[in-house]
LOFIKE-720804 format. One record per residue: residue number from 1; residue in one letter; x, y, z of N, C-alpha, C in turn. Coordinates in steps of 0.05 Angstrom, whole numbers. Example, Ala and Ser with C-alpha at 12.3 -4.5 7.8 and 13.67 -1.06 7.14 Angstrom:
// residues 2
NODE  resi  resn  n.px  n.py  n.pz  ca.px  ca.py  ca.pz  c.px  c.py  c.pz
NODE  1  A  264  -114  156  246  -90  156  264  -66  156
NODE  2  S  257  -45  142  273  -21  143  258  1  157
//
This chain:
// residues 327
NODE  resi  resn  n.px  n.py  n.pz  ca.px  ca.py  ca.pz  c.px  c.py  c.pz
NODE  1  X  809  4025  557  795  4012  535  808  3986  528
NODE  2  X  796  3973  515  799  3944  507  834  3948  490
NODE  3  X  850  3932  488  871  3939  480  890  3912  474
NODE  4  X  891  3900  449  918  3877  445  938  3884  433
NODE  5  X  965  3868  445  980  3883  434  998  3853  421
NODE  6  X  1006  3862  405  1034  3838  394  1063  3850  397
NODE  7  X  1084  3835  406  1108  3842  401  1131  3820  396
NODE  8  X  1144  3828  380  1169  3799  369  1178  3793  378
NODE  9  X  1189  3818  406  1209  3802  421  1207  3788  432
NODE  10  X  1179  3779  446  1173  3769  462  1163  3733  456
NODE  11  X  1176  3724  430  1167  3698  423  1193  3694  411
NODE  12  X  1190  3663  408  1208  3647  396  1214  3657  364
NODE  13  X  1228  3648  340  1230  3667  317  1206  3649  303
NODE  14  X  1200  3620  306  1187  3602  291  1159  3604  300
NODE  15  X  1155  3630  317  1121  3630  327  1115  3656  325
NODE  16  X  1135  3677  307  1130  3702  311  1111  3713  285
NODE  17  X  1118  3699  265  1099  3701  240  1072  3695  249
NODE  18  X  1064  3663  254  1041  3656  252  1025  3662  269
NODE  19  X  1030  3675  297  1017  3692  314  1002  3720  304
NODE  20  X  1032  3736  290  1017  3759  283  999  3760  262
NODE  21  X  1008  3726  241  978  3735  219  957  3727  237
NODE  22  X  957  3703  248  929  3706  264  921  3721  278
NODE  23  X  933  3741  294  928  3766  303  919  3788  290
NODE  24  X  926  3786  265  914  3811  242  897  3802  228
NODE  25  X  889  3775  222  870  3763  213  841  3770  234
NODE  26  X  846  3767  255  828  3766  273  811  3796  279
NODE  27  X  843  3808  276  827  3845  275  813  3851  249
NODE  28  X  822  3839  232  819  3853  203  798  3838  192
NODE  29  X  802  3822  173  786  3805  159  807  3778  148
NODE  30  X  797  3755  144  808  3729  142  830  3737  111
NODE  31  X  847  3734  111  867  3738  91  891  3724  79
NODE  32  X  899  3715  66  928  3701  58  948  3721  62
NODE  33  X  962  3712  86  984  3727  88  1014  3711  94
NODE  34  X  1028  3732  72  1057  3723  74  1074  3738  72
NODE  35  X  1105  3723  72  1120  3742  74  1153  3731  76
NODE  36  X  1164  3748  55  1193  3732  54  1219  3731  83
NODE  37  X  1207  3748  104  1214  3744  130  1197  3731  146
NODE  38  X  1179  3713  145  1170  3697  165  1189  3680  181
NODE  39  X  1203  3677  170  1231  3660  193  1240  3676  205
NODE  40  X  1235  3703  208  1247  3719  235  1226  3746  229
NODE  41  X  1209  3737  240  1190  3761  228  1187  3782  255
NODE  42  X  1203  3811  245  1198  3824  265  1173  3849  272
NODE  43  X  1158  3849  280  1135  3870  271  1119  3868  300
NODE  44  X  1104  3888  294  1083  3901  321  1061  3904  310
NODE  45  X  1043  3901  328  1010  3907  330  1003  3915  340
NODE  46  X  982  3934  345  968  3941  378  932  3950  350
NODE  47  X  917  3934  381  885  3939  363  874  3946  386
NODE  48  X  859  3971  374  839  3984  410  814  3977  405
NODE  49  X  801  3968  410  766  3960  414  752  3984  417
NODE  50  X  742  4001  399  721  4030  412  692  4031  405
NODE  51  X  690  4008  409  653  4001  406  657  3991  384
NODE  52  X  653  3982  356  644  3979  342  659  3988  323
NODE  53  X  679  3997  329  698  4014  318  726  3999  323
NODE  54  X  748  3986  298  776  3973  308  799  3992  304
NODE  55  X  813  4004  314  831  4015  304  860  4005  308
NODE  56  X  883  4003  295  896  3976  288  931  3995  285
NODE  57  X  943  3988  295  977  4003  287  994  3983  286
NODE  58  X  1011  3981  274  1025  3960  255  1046  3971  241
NODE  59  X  1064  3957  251  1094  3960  236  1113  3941  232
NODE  60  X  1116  3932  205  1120  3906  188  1132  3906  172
NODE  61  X  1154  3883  165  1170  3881  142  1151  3873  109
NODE  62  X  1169  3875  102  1156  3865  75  1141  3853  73
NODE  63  X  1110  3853  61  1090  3831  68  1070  3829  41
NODE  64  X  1063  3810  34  1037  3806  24  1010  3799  29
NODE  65  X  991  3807  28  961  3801  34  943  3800  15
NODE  66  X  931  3785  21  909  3781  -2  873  3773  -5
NODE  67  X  864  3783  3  838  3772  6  814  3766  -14
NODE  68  X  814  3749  -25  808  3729  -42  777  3722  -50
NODE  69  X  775  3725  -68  739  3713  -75  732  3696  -51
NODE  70  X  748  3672  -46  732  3642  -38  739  3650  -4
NODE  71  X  754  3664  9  752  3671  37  731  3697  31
NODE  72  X  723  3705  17  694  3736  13  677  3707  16
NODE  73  X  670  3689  11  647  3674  4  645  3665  33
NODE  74  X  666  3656  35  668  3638  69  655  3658  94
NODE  75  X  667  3685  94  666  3704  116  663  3728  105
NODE  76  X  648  3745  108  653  3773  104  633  3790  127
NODE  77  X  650  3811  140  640  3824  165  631  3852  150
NODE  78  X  630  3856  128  614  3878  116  632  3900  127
NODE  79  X  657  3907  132  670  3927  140  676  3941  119
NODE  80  X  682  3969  133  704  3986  110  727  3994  127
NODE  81  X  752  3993  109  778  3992  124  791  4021  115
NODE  82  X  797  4035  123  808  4066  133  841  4061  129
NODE  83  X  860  4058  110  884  4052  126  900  4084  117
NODE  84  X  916  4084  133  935  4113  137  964  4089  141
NODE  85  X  982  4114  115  1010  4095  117  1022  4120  129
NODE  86  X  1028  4116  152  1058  4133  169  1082  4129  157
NODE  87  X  1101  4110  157  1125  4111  137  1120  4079  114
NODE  88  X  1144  4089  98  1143  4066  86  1123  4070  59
NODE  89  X  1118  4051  39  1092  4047  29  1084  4021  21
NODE  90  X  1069  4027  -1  1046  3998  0  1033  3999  -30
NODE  91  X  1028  3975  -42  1017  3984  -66  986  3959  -56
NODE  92  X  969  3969  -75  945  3950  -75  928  3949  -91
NODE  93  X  919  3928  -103  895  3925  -128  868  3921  -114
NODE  94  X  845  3930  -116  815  3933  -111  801  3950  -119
NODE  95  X  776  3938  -116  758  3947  -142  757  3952  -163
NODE  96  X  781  3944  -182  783  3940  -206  801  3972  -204
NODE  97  X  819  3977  -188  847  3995  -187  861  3993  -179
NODE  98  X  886  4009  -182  911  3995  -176  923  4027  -155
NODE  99  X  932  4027  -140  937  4048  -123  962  4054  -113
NODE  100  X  985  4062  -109  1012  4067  -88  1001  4087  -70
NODE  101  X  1012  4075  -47  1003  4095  -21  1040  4100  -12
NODE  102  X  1044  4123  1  1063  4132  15  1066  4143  42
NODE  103  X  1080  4152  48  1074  4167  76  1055  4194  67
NODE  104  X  1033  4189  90  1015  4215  96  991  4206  77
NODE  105  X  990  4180  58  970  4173  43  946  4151  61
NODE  106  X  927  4165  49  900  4152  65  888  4139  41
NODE  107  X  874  4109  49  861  4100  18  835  4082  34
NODE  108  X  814  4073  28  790  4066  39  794  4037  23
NODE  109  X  789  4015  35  778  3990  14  754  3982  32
NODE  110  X  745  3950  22  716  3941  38  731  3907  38
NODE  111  X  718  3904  54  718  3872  61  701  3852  46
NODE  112  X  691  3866  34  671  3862  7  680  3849  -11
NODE  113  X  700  3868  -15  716  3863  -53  726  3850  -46
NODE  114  X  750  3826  -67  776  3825  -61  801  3848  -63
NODE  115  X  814  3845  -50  844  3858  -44  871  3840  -44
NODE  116  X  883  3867  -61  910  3849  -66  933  3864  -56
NODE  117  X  949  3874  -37  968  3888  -21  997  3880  -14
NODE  118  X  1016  3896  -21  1043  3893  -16  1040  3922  -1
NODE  119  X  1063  3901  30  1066  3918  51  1097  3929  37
NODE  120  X  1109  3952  51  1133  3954  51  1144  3959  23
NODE  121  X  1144  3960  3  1144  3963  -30  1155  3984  -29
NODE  122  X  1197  3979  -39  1210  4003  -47  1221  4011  -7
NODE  123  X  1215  3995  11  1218  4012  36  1238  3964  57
NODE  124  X  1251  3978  76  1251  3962  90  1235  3949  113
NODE  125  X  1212  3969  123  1192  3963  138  1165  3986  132
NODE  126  X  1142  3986  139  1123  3999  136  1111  4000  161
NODE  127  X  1098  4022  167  1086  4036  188  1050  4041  189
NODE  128  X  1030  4031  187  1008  4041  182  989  4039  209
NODE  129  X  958  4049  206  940  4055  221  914  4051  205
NODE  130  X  908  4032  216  875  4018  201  857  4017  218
NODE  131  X  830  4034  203  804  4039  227  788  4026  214
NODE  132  X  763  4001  221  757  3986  210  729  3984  229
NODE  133  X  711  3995  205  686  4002  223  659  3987  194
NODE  134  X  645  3972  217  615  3975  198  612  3988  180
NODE  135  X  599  3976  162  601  3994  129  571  4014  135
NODE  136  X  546  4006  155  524  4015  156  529  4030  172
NODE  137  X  561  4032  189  558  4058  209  566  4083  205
NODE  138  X  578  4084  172  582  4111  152  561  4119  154
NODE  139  X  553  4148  155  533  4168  143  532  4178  126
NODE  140  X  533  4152  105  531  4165  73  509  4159  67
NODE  141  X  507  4167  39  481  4143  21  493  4113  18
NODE  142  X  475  4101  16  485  4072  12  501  4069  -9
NODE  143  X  518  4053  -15  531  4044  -35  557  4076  -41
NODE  144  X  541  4101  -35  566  4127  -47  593  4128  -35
NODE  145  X  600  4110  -12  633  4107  -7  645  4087  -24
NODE  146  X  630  4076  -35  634  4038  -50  657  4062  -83
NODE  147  X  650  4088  -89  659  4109  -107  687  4112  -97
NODE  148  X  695  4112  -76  718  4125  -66  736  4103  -60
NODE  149  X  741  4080  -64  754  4050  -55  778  4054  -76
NODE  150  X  795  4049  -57  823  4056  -70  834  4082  -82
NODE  151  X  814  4104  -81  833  4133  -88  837  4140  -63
NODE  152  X  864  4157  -75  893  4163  -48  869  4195  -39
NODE  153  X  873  4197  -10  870  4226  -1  896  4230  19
NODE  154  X  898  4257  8  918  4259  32  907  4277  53
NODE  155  X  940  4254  77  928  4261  96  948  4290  103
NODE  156  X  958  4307  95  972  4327  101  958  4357  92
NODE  157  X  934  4356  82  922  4381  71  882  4372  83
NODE  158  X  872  4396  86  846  4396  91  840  4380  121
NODE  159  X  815  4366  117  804  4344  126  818  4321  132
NODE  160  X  848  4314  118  856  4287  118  880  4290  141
NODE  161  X  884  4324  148  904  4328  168  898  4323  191
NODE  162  X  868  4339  199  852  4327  221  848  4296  233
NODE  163  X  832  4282  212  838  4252  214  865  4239  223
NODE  164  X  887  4247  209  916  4240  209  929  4241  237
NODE  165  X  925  4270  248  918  4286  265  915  4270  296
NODE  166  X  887  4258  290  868  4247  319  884  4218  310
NODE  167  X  889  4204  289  889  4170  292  920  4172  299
NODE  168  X  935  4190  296  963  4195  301  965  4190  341
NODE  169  X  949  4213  346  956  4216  385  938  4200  389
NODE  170  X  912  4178  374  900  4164  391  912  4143  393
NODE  171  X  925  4128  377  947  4103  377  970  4114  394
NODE  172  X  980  4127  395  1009  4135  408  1001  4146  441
NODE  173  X  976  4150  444  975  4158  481  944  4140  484
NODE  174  X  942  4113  477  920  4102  483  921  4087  508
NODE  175  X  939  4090  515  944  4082  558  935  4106  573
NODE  176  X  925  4128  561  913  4155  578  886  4153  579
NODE  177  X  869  4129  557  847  4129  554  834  4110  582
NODE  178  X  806  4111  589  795  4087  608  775  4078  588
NODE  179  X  768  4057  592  742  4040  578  717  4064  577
NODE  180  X  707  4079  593  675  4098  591  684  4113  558
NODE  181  X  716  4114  558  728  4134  529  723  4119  509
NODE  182  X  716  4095  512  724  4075  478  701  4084  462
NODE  183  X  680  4084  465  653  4083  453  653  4116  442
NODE  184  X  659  4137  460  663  4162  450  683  4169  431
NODE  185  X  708  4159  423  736  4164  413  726  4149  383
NODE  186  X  705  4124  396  695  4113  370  680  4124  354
NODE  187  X  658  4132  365  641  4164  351  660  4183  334
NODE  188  X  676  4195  345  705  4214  329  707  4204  314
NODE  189  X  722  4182  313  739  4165  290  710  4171  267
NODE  190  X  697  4161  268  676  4154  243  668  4186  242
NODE  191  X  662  4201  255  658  4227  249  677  4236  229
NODE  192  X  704  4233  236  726  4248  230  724  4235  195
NODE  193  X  730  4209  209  732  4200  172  696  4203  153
NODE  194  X  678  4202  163  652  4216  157  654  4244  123
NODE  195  X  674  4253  149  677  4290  142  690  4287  123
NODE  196  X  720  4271  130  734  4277  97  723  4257  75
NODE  197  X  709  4233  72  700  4220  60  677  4238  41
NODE  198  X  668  4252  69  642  4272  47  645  4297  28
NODE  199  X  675  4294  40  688  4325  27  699  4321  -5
NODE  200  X  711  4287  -6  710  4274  -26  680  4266  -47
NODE  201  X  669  4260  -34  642  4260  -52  633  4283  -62
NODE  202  X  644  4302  -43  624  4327  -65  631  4330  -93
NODE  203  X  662  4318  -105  675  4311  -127  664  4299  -146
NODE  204  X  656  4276  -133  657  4248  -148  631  4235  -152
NODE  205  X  603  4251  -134  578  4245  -134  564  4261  -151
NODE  206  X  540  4246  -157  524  4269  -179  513  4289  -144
NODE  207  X  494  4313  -176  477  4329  -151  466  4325  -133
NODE  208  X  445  4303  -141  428  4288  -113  437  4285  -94
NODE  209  X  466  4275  -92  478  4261  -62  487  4283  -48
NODE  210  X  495  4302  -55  507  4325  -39  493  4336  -21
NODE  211  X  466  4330  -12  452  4332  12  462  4315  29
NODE  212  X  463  4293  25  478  4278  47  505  4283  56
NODE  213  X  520  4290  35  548  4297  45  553  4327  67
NODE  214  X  527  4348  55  529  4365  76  513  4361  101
NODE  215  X  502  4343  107  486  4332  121  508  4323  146
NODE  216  X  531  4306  139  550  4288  148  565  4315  155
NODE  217  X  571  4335  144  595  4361  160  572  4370  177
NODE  218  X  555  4374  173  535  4386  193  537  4374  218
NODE  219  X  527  4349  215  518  4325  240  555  4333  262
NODE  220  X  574  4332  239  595  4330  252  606  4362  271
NODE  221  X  593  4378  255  601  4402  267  581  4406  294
NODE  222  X  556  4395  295  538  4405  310  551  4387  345
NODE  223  X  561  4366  337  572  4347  354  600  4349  364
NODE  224  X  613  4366  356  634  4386  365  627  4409  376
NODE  225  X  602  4421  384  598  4446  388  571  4441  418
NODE  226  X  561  4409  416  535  4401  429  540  4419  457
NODE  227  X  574  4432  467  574  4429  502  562  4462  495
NODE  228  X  561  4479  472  555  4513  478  535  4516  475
NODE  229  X  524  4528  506  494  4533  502  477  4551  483
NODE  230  X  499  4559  466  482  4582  455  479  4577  416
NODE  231  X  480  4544  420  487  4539  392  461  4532  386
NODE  232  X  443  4542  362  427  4550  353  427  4543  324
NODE  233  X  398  4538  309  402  4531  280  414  4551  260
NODE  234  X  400  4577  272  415  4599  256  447  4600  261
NODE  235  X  452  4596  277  492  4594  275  498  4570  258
NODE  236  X  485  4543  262  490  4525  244  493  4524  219
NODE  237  X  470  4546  206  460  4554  181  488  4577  175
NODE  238  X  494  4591  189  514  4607  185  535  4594  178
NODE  239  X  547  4576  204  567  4568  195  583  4548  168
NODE  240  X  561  4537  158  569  4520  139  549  4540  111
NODE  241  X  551  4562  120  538  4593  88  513  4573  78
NODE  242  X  499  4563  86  472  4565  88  450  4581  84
NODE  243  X  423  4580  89  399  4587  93  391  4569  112
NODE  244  X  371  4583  127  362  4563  155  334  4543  141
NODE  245  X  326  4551  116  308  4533  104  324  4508  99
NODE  246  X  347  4520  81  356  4494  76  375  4468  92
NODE  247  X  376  4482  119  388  4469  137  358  4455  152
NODE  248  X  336  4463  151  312  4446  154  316  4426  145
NODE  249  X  308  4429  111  309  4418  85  325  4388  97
NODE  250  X  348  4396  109  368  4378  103  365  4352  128
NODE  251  X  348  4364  151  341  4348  171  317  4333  166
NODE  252  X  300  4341  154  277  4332  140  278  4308  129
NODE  253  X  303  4312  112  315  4284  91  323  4263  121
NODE  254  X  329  4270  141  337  4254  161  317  4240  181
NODE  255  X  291  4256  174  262  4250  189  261  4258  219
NODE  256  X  278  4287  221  280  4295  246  278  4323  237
NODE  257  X  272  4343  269  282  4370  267  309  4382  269
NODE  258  X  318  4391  266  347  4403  275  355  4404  309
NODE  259  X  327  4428  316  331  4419  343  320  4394  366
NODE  260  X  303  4383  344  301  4346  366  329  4332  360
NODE  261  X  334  4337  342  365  4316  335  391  4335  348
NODE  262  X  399  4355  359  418  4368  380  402  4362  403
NODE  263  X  373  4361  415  371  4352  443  374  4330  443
NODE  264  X  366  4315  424  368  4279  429  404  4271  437
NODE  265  X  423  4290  417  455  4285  419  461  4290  449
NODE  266  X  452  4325  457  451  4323  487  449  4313  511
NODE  267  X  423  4292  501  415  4278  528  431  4250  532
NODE  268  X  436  4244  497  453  4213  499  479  4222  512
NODE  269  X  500  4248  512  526  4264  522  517  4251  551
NODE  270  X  489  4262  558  490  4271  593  487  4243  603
NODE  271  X  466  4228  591  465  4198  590  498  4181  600
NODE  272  X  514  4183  581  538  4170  583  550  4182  598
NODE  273  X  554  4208  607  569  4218  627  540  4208  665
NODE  274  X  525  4202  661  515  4195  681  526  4164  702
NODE  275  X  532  4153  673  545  4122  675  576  4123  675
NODE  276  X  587  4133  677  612  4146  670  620  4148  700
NODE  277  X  646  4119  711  652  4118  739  668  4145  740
NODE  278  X  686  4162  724  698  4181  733  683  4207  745
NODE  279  X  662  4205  739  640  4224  741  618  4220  769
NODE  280  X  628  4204  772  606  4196  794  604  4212  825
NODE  281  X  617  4226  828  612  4255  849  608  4276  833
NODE  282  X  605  4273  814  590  4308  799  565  4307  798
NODE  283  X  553  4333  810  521  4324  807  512  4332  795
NODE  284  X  481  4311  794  470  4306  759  465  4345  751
NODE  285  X  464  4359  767  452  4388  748  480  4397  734
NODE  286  X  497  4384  750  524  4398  733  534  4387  709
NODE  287  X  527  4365  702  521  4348  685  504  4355  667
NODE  288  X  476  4359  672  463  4371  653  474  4401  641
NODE  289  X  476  4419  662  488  4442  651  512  4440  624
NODE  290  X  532  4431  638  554  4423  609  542  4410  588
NODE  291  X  517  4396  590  508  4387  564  494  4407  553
NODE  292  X  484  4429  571  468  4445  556  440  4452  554
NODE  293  X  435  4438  584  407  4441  591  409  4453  626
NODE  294  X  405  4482  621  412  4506  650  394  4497  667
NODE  295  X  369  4485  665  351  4490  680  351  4462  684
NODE  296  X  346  4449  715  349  4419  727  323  4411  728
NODE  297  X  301  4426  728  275  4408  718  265  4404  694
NODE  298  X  282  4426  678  276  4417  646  288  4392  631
NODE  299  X  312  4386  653  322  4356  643  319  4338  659
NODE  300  X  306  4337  681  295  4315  689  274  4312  678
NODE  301  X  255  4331  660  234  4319  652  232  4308  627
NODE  302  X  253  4317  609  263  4312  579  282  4271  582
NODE  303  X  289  4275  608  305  4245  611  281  4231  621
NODE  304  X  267  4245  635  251  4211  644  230  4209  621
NODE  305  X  222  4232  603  207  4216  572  219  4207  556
NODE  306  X  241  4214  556  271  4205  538  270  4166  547
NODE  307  X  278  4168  562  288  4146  574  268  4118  600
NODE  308  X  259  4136  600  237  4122  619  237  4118  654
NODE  309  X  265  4143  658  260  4141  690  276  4163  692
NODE  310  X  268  4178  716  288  4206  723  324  4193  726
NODE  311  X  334  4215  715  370  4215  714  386  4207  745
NODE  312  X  360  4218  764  381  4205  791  376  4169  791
NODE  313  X  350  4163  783  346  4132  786  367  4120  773
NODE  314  X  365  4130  746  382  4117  728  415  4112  724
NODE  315  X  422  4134  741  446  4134  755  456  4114  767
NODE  316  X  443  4112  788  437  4091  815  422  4071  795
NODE  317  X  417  4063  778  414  4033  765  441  4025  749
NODE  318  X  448  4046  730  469  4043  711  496  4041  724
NODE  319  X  495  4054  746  527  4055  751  535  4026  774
NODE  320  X  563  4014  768  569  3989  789  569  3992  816
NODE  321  X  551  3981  832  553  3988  859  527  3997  855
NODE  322  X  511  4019  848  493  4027  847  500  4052  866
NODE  323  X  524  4061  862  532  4089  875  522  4111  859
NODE  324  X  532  4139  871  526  4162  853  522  4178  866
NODE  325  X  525  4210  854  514  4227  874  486  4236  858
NODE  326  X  460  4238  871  434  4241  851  422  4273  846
NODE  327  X  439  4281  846  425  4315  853  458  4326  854
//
């Protein structure tokens, strides 16, 4: 996967500051940044590219940042920023609150507001992990994460361990990953934070929205489960203590069925694993099978209305070289 990295040692002391703010400027959003060690500024970066998705690790002396009305006016990429503090902490003013994060604390802002942030506060260096994704590629209601900007979740109980969890071993073994993984790991990430974000709303939202929030554990559970063939609406309905009406109900609000929206997830799985160079001697029925479709003419006929040409063509179009095995 796509992958930059910064390191101190590797520059002069008078180029080590203004590299890495432009380097975190460039991942993040345009910002005033300083810091009473810029004359020997020692710190690391690494930012992975996962579609559409930035995920960011960083470890830094004492720092200030600030992102300002008149750079919001200049630029704004409509993001929401995910940060997780590993050691160290951090204090920060947005949206009209004031917050301390610590180790194991998770806090959401937007590139929207201004922000006002002290790295390192009370600590000699700080440690964090910032996932920094499209604000439209949440599966909330519009505006209901804009509620959660600047309160602490932690990441050591529930939902926030999980998250903590995956952004912990995906930064620390992201040389195990290949590029076909970025776009999928990127799906996770927003899933993962999805789930605990919605787990928070059920708190803090009126009644109305809580369809969408169980909507978002659903979507997420059904997408952890897409490879077993035997997953069905009634287990869906079970598993999250349901009724299978109201697990309709809840797809309805989405303008789909339950089961067109698990075949549609299926076919996009078998889809990417079609294009997928590590995969390219597995043949296509075995492929479909793990996605979940047993029978090899029921998904060649579901892919070529799906898509507009049978799975072996598409293979042999999508993949470099135009190799593949087609059958």
């Amino acid at each position: 996967m796509a992958e930059s990295v910064f390191c101190w040692e590797e520059l002069p002391e008078e180029e080590r500051f203004p590299r890495w703010r432009d380097m975190a400027c460039d991942s993040h959003a345009p910002n005033e940044v300083d810091s009473e060690q810029a004359h020997d500024f020692r710190a690391t970066l690494r930012v992975l590219g996962l579609g559409p998705v930035s995920v960011s690790a960083l470890d830094c002396p004492p720092l200030r940042s600030d992102r300002t009305p008149r750079l919001i006016r200049q630029s704004d990429p409509e993001l929401y920023n995910l940060t997780l503090t590993q050691r160290g902490s951090a204090g920060a003013v947005h949206a009209d609150r004031e917050i301390q994060l610590g180790a194991g604390d998770l806090m959401l802002s937007s590139t929207s507001l201004p922000l006002r942030a002290r790295m390192a506060t009370n600590h000699p260096s700080v440690a964090m992990i910032d996932v920094l994704f499209p604000q439209t590629l949440l599966p909330l209601p519009r505006g209901a994460a804009d509620r959660l900007l600047t309160l602490p979740f932690s990441g050591q109980t529930g939902l926030g361990v999980l998250l903590t969890e995956f952004l912990t071993r995906l930064t620390a073994e992201s040389a195990s990953y290949g590029p076909a993984d970025a776009e999928r790991l990127g799906a996770v990430t927003i899933d993962l934070a999805a789930a605990m974000l919605a787990h928070h709303l059920d708190d803090t939202t009126p009644p109305e929205a809580h369809p969408e929030a169980l909507a978002t554990r659903i979507r997420g559970f059904v997408r952890q489960n897409l490879r077993d063939p035997q997953l069905t609406p009634r287990q869906i309905a079970a598993a999250h203590h349901i009724s299978l009406r109201t697990l309709h109900r809840v797809f309805q609000r989405q303008g789909a069925t339950v089961t067109a929206w698990i075949r549609q997830q299926r076919l996009d799985g078998a889809r990417r694993d079609l294009t997928n160079p590590a995969l390219a001697a597995r043949p296509i029925h075995a492929i479909a099978t793990t996605w979940g479709f047993p029978r090899a003419a029921d998904f060649t006929h579901l892919f070529r209305a799906t898509y507009g040409m049978p799975p072996s063509e598409y293979r042999h179009t999508a993949t470099p070289g135009g190799h593949g095995i087609r059958s």
